[in-house]
Backbone bond lengths (Angstrom), bond angles and torsions (degrees), N, CA, C in turn:
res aa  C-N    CA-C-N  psi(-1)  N-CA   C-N-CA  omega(-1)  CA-C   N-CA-C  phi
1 X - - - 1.465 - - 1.527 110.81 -
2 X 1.837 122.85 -26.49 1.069 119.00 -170.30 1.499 121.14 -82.63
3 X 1.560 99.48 -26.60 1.268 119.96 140.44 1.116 141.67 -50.93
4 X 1.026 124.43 -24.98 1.927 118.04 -178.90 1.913 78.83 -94.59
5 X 0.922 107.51 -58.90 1.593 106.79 -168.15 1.890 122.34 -42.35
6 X 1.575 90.40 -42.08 1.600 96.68 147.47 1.480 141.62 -32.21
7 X 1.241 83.64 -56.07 1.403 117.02 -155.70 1.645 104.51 -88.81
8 X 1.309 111.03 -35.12 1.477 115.65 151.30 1.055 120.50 -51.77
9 X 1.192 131.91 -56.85 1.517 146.56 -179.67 1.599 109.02 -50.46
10 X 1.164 108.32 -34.08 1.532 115.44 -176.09 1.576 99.89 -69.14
11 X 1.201 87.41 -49.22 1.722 108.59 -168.86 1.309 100.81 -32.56
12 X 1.557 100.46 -70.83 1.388 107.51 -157.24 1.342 114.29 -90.05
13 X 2.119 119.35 7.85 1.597 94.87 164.52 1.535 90.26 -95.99
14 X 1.293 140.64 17.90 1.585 121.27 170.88 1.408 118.72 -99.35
15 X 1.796 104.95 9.32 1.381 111.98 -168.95 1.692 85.38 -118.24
16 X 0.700 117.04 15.71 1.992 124.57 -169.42 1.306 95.74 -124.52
17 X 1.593 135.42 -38.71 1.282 136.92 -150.81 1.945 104.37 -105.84
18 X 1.226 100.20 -22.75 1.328 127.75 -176.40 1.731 111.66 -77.07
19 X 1.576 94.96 -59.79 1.728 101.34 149.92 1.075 148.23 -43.91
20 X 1.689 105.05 -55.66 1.843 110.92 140.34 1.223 134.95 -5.97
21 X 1.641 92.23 -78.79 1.908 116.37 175.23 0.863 95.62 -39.42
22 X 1.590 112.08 -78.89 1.839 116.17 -133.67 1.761 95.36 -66.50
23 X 1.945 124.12 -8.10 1.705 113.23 -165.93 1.788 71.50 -88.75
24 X 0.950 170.24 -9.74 1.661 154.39 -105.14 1.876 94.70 -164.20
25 X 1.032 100.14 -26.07 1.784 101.93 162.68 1.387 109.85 -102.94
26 X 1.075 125.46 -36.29 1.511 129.15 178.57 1.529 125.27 -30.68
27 X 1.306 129.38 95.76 1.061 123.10 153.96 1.538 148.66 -28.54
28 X 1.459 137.66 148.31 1.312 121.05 149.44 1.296 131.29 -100.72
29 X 1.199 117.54 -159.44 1.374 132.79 -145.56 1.674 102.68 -128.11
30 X 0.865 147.43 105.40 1.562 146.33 151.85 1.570 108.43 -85.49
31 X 1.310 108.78 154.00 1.311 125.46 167.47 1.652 124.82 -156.49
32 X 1.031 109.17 127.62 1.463 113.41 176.72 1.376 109.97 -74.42
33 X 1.809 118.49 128.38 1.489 121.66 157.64 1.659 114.95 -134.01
34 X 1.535 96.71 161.85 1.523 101.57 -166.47 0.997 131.69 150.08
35 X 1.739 110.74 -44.43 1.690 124.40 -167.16 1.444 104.53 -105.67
36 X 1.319 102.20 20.91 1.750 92.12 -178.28 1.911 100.27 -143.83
37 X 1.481 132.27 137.57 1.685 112.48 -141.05 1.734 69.10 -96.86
38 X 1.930 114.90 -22.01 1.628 94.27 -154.96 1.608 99.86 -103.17
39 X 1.596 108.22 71.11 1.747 99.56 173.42 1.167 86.54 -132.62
40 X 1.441 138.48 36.31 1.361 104.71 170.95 1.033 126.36 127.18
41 X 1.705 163.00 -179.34 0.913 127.25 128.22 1.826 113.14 -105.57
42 X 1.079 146.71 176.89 1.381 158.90 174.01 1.076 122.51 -24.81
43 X 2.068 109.78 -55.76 1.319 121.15 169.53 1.726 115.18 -76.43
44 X 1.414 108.32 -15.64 1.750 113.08 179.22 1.476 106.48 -72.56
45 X 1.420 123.25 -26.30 1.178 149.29 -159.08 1.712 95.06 -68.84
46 X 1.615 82.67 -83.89 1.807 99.11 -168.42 1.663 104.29 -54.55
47 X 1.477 129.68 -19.91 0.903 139.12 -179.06 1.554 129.39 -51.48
48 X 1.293 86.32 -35.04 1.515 105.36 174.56 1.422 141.23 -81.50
49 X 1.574 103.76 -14.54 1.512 125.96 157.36 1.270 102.81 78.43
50 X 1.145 122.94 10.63 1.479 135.05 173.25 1.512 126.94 -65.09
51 X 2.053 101.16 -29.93 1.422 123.25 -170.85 1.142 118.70 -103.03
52 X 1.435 148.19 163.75 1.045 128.20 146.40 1.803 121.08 -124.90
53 X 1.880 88.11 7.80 1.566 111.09 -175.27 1.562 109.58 -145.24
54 X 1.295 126.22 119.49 1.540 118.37 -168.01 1.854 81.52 -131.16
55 X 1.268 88.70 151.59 2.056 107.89 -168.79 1.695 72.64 -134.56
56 X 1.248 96.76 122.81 1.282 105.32 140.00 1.283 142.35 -90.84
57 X 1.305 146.32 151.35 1.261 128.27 -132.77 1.461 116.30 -149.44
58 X 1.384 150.43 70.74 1.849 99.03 41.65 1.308 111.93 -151.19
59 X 1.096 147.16 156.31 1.414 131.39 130.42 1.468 129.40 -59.91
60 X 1.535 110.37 103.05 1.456 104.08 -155.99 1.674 100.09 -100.79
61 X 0.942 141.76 -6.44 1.175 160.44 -116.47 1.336 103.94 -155.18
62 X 1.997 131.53 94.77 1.034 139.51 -171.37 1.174 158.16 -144.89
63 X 1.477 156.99 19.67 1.469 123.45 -131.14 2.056 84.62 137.98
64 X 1.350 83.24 141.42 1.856 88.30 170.37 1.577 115.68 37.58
65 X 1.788 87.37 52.21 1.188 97.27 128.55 1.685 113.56 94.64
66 X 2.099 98.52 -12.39 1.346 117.80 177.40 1.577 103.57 -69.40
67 X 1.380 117.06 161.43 1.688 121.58 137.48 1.214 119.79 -70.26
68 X 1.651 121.43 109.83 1.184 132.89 -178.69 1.502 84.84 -40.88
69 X 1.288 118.97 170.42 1.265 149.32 162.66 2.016 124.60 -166.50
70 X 1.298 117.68 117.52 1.196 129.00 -169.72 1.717 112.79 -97.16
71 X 1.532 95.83 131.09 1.347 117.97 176.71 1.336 134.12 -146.39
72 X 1.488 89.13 126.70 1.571 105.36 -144.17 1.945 90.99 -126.98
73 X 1.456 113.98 19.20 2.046 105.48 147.34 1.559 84.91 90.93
74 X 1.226 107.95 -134.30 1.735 128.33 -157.03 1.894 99.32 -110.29
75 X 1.226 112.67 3.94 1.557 105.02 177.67 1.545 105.69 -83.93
76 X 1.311 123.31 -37.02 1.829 106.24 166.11 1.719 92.18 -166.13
77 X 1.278 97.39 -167.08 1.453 127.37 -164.08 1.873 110.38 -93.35
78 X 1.302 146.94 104.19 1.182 118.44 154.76 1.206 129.93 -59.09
79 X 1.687 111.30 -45.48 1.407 109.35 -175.11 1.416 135.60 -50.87
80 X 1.828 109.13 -24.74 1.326 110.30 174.85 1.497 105.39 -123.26
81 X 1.139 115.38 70.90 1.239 139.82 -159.45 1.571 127.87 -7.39
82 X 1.699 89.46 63.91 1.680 99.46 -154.57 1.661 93.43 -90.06
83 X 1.370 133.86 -2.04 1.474 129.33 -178.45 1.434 118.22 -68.74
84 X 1.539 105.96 -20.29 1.251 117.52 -162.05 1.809 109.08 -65.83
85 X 1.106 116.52 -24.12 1.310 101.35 173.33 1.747 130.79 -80.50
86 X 1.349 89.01 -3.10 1.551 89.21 159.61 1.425 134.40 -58.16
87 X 1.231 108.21 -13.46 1.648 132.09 178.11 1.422 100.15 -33.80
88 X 1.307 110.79 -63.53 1.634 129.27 -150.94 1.757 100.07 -77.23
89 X 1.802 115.13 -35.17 1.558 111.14 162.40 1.361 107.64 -50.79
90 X 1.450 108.58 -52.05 1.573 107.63 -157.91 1.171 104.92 -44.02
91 X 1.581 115.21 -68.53 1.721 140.32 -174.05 1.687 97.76 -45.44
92 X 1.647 126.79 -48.55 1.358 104.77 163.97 1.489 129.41 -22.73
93 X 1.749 92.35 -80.55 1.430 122.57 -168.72 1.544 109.76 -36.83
94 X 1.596 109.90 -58.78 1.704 118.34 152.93 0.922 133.89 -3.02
95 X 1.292 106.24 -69.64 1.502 116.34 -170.69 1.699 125.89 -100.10
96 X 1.684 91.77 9.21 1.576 107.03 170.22 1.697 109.07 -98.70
97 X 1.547 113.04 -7.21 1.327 119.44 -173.62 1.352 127.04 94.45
98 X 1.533 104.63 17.19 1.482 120.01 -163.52 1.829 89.73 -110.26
99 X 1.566 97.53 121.32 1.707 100.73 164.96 1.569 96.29 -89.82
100 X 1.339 83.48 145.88 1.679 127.23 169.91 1.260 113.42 -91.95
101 X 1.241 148.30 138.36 1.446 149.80 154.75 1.703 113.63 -141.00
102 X 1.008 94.78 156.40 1.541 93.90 172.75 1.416 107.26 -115.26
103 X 1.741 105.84 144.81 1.405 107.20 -173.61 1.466 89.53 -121.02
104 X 1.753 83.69 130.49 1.607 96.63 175.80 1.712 99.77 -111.63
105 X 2.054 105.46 162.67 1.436 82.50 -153.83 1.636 113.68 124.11
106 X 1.340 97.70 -165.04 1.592 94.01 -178.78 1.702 113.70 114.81
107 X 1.457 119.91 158.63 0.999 123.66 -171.44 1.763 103.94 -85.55
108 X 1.226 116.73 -21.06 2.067 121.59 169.13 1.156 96.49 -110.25
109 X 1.344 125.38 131.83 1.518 106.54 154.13 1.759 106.80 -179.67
110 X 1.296 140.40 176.39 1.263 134.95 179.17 1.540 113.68 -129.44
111 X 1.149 96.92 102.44 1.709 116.72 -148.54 1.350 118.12 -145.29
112 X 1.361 141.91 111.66 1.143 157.53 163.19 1.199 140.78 -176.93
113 X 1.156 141.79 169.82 1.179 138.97 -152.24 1.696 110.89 -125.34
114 X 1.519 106.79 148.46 1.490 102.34 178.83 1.368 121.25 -114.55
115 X 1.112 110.67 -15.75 1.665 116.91 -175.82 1.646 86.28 173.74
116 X 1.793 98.09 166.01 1.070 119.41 -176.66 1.586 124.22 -56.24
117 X 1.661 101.71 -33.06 1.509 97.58 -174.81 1.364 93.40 -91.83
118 X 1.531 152.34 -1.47 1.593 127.39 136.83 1.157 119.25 -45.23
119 X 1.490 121.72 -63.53 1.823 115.81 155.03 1.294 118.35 13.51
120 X 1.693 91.13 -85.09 1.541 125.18 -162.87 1.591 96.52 -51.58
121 X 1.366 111.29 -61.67 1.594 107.02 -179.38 1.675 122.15 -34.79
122 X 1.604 99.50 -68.56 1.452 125.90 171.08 1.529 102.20 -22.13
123 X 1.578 114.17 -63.84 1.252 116.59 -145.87 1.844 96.69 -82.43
124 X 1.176 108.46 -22.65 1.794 118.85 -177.29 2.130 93.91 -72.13
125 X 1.074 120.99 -40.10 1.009 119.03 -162.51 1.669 115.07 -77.70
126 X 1.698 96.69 -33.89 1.300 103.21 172.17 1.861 110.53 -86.12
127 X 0.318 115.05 32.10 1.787 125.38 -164.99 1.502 94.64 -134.89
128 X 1.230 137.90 -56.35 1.211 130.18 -171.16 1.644 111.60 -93.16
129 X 1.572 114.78 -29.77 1.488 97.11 159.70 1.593 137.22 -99.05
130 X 1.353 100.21 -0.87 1.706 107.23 175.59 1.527 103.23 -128.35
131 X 0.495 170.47 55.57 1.926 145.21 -142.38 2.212 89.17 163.36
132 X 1.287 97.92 -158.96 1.707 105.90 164.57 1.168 140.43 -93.47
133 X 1.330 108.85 17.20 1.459 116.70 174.35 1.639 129.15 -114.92
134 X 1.154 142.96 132.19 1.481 145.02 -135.34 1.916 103.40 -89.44
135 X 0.987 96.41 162.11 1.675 108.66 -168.25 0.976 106.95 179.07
136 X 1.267 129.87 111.86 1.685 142.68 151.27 1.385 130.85 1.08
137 X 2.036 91.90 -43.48 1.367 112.86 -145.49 1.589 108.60 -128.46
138 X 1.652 95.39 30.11 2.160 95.93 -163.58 1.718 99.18 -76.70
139 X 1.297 115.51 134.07 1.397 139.62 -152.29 1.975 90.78 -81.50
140 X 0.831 93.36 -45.69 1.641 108.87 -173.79 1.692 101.01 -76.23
141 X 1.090 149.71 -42.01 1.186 172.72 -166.21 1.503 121.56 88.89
142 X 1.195 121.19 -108.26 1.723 109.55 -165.62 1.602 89.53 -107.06
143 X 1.368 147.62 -6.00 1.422 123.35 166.32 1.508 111.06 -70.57
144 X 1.778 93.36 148.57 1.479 108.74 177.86 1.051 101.74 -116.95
145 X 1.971 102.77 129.99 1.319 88.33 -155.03 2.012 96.81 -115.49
146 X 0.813 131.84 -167.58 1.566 125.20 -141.57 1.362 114.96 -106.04
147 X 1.617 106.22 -16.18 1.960 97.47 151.07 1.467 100.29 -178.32
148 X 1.280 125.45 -139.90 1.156 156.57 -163.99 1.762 120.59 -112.23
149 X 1.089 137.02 131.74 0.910 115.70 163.65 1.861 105.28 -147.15
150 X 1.344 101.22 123.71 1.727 123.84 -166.10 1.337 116.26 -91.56
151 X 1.587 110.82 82.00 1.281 135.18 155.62 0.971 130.41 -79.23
152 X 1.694 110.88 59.09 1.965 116.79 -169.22 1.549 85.47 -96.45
153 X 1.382 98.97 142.21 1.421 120.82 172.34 1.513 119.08 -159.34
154 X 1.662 117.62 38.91 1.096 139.95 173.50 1.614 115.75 167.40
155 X 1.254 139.63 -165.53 1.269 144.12 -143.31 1.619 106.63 35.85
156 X 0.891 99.81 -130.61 2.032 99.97 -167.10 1.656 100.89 -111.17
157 X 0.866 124.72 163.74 1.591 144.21 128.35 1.308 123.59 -10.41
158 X 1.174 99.13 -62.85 1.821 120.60 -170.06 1.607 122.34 -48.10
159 X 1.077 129.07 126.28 1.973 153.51 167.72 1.671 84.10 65.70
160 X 1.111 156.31 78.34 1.450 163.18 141.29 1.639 101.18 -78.62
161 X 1.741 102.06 -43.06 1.208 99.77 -173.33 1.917 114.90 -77.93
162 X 1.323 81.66 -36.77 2.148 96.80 155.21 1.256 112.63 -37.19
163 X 1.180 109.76 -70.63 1.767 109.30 169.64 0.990 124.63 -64.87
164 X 0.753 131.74 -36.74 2.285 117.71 161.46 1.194 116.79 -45.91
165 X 1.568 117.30 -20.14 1.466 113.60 -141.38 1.719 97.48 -116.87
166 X 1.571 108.27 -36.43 1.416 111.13 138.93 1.456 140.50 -45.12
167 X 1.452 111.12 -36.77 1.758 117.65 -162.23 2.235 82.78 -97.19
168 X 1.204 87.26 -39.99 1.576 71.33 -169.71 1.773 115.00 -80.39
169 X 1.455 109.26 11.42 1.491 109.20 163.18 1.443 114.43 -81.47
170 X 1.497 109.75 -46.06 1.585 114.94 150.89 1.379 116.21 -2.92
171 X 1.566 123.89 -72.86 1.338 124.54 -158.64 1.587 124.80 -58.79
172 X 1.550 105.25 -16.30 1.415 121.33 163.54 1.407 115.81 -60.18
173 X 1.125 115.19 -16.04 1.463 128.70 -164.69 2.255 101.57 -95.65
174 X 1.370 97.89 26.48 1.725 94.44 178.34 1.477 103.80 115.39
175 X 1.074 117.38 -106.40 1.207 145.13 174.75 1.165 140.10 -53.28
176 X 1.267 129.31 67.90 1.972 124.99 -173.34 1.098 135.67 5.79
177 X 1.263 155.58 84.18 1.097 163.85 140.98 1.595 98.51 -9.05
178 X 1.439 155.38 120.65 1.107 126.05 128.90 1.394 125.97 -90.24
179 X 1.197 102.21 155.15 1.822 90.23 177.82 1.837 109.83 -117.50
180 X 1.171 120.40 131.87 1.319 118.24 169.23 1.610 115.86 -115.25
181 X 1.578 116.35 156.12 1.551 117.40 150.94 1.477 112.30 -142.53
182 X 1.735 92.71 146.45 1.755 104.99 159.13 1.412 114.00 -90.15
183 X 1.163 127.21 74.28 1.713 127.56 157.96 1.995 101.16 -48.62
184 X 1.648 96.89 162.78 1.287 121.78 173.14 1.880 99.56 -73.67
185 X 1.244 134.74 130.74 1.688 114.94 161.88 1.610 128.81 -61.96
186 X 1.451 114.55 -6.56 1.800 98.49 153.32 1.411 126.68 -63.47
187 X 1.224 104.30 116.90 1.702 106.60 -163.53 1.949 109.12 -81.28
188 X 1.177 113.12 121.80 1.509 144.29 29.71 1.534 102.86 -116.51
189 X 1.537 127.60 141.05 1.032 138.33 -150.24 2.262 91.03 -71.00
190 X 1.480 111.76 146.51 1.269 76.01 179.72 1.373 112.63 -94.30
191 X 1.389 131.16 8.28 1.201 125.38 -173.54 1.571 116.53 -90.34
192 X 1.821 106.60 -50.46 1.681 101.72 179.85 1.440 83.42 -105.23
193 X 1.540 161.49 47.76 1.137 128.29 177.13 2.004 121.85 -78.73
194 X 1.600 93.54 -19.17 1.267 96.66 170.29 1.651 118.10 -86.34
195 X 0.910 98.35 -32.49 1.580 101.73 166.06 1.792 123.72 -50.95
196 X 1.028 85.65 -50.43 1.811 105.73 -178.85 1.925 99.08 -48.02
197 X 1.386 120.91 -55.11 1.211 125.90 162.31 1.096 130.70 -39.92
198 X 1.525 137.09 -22.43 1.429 136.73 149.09 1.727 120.04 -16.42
199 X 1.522 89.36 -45.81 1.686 93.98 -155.97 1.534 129.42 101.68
200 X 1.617 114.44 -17.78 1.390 135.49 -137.71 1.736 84.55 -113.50
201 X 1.010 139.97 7.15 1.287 133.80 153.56 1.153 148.16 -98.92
202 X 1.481 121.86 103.59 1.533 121.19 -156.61 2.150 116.46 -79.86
203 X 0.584 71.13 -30.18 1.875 82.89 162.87 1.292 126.78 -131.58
204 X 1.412 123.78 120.97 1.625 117.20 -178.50 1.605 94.28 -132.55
205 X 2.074 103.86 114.72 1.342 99.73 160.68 1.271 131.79 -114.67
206 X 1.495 96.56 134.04 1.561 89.39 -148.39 1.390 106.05 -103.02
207 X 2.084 119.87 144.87 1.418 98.74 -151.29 1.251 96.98 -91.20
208 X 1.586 128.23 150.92 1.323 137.47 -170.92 1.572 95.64 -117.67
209 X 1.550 116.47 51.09 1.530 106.34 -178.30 1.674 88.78 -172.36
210 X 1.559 105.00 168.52 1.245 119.23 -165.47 2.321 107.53 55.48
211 X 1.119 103.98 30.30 1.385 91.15 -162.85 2.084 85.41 -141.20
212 X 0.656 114.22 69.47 1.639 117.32 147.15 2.095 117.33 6.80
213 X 1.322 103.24 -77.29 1.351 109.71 -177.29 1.302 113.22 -70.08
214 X 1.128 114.46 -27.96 1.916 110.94 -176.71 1.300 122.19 -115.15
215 X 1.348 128.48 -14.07 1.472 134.70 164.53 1.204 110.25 -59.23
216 X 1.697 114.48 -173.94 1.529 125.50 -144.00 1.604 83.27 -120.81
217 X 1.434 107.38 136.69 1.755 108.53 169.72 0.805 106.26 -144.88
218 X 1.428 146.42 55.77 1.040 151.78 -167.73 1.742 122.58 65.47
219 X 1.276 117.07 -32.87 1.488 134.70 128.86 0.884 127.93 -34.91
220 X 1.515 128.67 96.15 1.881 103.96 176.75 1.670 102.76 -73.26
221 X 1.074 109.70 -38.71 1.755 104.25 -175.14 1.117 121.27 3.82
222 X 1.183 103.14 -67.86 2.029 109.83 -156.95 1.542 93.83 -63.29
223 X 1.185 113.52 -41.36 2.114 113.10 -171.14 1.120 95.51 -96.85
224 X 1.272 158.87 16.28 1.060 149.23 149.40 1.697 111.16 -65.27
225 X 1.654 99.78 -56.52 1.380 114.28 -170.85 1.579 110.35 -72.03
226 X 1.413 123.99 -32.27 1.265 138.56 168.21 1.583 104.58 -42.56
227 X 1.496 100.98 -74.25 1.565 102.90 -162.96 1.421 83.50 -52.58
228 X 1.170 149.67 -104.49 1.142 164.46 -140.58 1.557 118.83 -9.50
229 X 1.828 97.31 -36.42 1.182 105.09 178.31 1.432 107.93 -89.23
230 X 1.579 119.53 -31.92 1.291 119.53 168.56 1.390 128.31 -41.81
231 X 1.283 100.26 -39.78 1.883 117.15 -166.21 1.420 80.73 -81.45
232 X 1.051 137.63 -63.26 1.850 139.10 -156.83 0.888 105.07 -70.14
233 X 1.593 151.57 -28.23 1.188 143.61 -148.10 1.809 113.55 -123.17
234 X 1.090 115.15 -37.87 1.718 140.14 -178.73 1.370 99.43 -92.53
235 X 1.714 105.47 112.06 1.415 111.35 161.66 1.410 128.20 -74.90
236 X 1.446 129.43 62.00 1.397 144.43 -164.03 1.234 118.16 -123.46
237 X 1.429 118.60 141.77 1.551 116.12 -152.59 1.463 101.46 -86.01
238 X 1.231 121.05 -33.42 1.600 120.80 169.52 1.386 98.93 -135.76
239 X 1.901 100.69 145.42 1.727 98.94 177.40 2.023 68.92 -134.25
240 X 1.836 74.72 148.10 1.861 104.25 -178.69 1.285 108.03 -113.33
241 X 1.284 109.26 147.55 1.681 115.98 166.43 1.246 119.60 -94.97
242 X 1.546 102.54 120.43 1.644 107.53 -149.33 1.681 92.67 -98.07
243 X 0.990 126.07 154.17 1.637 128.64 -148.74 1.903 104.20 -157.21
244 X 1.168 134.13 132.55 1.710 123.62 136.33 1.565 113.10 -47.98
245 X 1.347 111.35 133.40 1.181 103.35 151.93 1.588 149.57 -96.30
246 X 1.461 78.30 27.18 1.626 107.73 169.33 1.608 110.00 163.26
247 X 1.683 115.89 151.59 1.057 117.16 -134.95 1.187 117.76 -70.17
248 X 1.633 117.23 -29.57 1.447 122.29 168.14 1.741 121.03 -53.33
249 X 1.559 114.24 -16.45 1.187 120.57 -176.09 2.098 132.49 -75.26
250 X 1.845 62.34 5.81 1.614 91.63 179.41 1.261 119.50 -169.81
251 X 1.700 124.50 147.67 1.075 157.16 147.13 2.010 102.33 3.48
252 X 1.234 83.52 -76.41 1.942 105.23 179.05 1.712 100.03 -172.19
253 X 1.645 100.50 147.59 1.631 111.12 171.61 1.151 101.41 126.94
254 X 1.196 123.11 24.44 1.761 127.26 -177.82 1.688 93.32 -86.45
255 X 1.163 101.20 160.27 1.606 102.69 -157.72 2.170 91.01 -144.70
256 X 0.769 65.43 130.62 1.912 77.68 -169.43 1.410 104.69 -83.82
257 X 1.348 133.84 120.49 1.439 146.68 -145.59 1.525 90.28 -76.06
258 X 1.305 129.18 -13.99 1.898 105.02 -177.51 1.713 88.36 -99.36
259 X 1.235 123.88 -33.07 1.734 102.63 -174.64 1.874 96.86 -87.81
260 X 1.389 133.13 -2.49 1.457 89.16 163.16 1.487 121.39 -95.39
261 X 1.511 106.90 -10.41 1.473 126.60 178.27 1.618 93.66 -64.79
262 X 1.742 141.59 -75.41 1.194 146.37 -122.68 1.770 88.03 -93.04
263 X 1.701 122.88 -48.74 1.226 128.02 -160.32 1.369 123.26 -122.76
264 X 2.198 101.63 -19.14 2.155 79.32 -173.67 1.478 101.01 -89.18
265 X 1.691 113.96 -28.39 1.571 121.48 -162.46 1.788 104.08 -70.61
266 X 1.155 103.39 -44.73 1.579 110.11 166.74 1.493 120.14 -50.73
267 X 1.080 110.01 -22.62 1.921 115.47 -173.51 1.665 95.52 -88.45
268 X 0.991 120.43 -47.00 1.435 131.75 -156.05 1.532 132.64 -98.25
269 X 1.531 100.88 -26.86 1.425 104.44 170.98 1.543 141.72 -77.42
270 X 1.729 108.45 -13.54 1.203 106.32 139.60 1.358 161.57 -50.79
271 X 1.402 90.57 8.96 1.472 113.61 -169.75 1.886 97.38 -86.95
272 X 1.330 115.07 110.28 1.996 89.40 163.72 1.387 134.67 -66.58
273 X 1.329 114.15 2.90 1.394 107.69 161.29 1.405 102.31 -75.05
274 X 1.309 126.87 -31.11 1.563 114.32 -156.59 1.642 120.86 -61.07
275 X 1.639 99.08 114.51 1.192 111.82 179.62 1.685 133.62 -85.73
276 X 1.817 115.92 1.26 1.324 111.12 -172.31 1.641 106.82 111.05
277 X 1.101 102.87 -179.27 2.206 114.45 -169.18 1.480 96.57 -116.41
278 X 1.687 94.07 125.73 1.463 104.22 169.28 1.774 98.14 -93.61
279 X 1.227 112.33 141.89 1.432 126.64 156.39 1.568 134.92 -98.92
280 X 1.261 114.75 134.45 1.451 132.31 167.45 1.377 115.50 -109.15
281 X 1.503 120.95 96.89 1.739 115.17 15.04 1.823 90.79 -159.79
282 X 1.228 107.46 169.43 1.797 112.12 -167.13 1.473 102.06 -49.46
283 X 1.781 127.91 -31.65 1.406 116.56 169.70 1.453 127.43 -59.12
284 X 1.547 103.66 -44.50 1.508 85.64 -174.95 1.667 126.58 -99.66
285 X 1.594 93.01 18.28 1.638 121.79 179.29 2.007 97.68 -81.27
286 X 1.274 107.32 -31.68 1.144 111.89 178.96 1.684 115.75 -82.50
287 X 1.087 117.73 -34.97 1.381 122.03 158.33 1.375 118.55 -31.71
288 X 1.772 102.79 -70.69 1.438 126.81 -156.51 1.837 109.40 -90.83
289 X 1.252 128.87 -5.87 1.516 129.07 -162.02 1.878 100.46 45.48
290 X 1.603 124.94 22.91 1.271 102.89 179.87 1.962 137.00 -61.06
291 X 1.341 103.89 -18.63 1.529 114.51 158.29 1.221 106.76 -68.89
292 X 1.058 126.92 -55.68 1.640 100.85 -161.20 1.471 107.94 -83.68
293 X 1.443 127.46 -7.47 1.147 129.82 175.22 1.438 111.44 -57.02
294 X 1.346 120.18 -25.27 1.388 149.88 -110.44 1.845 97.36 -127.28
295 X 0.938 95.42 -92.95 1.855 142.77 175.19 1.614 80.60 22.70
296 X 1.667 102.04 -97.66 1.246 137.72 168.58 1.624 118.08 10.42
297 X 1.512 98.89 -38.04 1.626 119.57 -161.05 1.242 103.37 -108.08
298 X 1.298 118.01 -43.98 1.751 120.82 -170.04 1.149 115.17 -61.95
């Protein structure tokens, strides 16, 4: 009897110790919100415990010399400074353990850079109206929200890496700066790929869709070998597998919840950079239940 009772005991601290691991490998969850008025609002978002990273989406509007300007679809107004009550989502999201960032950027938008001391501006401007530094005029209102996140996908190449290097001097200033990007997965991305090389980026999700050579087609191959180079090549503390969260949410690269559960997450999570699945975007995550389909596995 002292034996089976033992032996139970074993049982159940290797079914306790086992749990541990797999919470200590476990990935998270990012999601983009913003571009869609019917997903929700911010605090409904973080509400759901689904996230553990929300990008807001976007500042499209940037660089040389423009007035930033932020747009965020049918959820409020910048011009008459109707964004500002998001403050109180943000400060939600906060205090549930969910970082906030804003992704400046975007797949439309008028955005680029001219030299380093535009950078410098850029990065002073975002620092004083979203981030920890004071401004009259912060679009978001008085939450500071927890970094950056670099969704260039047009204008040039050029000082991206300027701006990391600015926003992440910031963090000396109290409070962490994080910095994130969604690069394309053909390696090296051509928009931030020199940037990404800094080192100065704590999450990079990289999109594994709209991209032909490196997405999932029933083949893992092509994204197998991709990430591979991603994880090996990008000095970044976590890189994510950036995903639709359902198929209309993209071009092609939608990934069917039993082959990324049975075959892509299994290929890939041995990696120690591996940080978890970024999603596009809180609307069509709401369509599909694809996080929580998900959660469990990441």
């Amino acid at each position: 009897m002292a034996g089976k009772l033992a032996l139970s005991q074993a049982l159940f601290l290797g079914s306790v110790i086992l749990a541990l691991l797999t919470r200590i490998n476990a990935g998270d969850i990012a999601i983009y919100w913003g571009q869609n008025g019917m997903e929700g609002t911010l605090e409904e978002t973080c509400a759901t415990g689904d996230y553990d990273f929300v990008n807001i989406a976007f500042l499209p509007t940037f660089g040389n010399g423009q007035t930033p300007v932020i747009n965020l679809a049918g959820h409020c107004d910048p011009y008459t400074n109707g964004c500002t009550g998001l403050s109180s989502d943000i400060k939600s999201c906060q205090a549930k353990g969910v970082k906030v960032l804003l992704s400046i950027g975007g797949g439309a938008g008028s955005y680029y850079l001219t030299s380093s001391e535009d950078a410098r501006q850029v990065a002073t401007y975002l620092w004083n109206n979203f981030l920890g530094g004071t401004s009259s005029s912060r679009p978001l209102g008085d939450a500071v929200l927890d970094g950056i996140d670099f969704d260039i996908e047009g204008g040039t190449n050029l000082h991206w890496d300027d701006l990391a290097r600015y926003l992440s001097g910031y963090s000396k200033k109290g409070k962490k700066v994080y910095l994130a990007a969604a690069p394309q997965c053909p390696f090296p991305d051509a928009w931030v790929g020199g940037a990404l090389k800094t080192g100065l980026f704590d999450y990079v999700w990289v999109q594994f869709y709209n991209n032909a050579p490196c997405q999932y087609s029933g083949d893992i191959n092509n994204l197998e070998n991709a990430w591979k180079q991603w994880t090996s090549d990008i000095p970044a503390t976590k890189i994510f597998l950036g995903l639709p969260a359902a198929p209309a949410a993209a071009g092609s690269g939608f990934i069917p919840v039993a082959d990324l559960t049975s075959k892509v997450l299994p290929a890939i999570k041995g990696s120690s950079k591996y940080g978890g699945v970024m999603l596009w975007s809180k609307y069509y995550d709401d369509q599909t239940g694809y996080s929580k389909s998900i959660k469990s596995h990441v």
